[in-house]
C-alpha positions as CSV (number, residue, x, y, z in Angstrom):
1,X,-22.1,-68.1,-92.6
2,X,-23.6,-66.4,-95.7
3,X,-25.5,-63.2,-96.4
4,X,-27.1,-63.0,-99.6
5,X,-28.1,-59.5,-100.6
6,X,-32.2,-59.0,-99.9
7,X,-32.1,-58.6,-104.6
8,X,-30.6,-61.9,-104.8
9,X,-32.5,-63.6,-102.1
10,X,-36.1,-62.3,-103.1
11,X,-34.9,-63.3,-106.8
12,X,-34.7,-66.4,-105.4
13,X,-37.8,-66.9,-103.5
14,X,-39.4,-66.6,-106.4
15,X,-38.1,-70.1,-107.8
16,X,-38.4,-71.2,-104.2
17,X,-35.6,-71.5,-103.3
18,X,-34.6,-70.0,-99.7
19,X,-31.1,-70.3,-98.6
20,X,-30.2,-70.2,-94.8
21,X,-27.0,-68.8,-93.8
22,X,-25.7,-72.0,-93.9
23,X,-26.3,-73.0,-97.5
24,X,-23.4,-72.2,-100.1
25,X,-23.9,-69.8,-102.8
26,X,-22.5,-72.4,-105.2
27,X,-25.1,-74.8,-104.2
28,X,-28.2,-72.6,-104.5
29,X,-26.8,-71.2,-108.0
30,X,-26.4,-74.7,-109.6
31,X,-29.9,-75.7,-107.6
32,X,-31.3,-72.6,-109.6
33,X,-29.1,-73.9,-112.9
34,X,-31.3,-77.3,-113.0
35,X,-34.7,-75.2,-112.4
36,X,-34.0,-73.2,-115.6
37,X,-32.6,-76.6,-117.4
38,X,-35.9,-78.4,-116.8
39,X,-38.1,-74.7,-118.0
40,X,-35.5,-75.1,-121.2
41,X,-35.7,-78.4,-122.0
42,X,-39.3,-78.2,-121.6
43,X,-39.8,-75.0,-123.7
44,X,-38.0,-77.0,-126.5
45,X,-40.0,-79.7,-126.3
46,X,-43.2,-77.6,-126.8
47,X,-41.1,-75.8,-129.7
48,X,-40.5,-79.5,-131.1
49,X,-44.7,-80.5,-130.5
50,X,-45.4,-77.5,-132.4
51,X,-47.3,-76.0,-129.5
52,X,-45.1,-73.0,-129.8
53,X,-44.5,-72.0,-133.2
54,X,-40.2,-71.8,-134.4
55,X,-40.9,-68.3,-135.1
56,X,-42.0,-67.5,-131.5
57,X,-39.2,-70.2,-129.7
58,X,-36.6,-67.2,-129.2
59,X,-38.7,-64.5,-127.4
60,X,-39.9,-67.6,-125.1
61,X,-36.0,-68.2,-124.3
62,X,-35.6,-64.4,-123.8
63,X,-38.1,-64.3,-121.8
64,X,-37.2,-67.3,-119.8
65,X,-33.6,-66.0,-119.7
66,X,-34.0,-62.6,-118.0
67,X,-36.4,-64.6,-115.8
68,X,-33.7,-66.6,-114.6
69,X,-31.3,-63.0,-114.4
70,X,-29.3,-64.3,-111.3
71,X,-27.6,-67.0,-113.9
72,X,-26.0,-64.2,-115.7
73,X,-23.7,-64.0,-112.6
74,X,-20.7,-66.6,-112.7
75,X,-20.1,-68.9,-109.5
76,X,-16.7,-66.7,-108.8
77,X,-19.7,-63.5,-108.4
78,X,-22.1,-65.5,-106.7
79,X,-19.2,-66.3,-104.5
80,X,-18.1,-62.3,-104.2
81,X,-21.8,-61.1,-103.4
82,X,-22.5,-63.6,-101.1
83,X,-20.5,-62.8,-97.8
């Protein structure tokens, strides 16, 4: 059984992603890994159009980075703060 702390699972939430006691804090961090490859890979591809101008691409990836804050933790913390 795992308890994720209420600032990691309302993080969460907003991504969608709700895990149950059940679900493994490895799984629901590489579940929120491919939700911020598929924003990154998209932002690049708008960088690439030239819908977002090169100067502009890095605060977008800031941006989308501190969005995605929870990634900043390894698996091995995930693992620690989820009990």
């Amino acid at each position: 059984m795992f308890v994720y702390p209420p600032e990691l699972a309302e993080a969460l939430l907003h991504f969608g992603l709700a895990p149950t006691p059940d679900t493994p804090p490895r799984f629901v961090r590489d579940a929120l890994s491919d939700l911020y490859r598929y924003e990154i890979r998209a932002l690049r591809e708008k960088r690439v159009a030239g819908v977002i101008p090169k100067e502009d691409y890095i605060g977008h990836v800031i941006a989308l980075r501190k969005k995605y804050w929870p990634l900043a933790l390894t698996p091995e913390h995930w693992e620690q703060i989820v009990r």
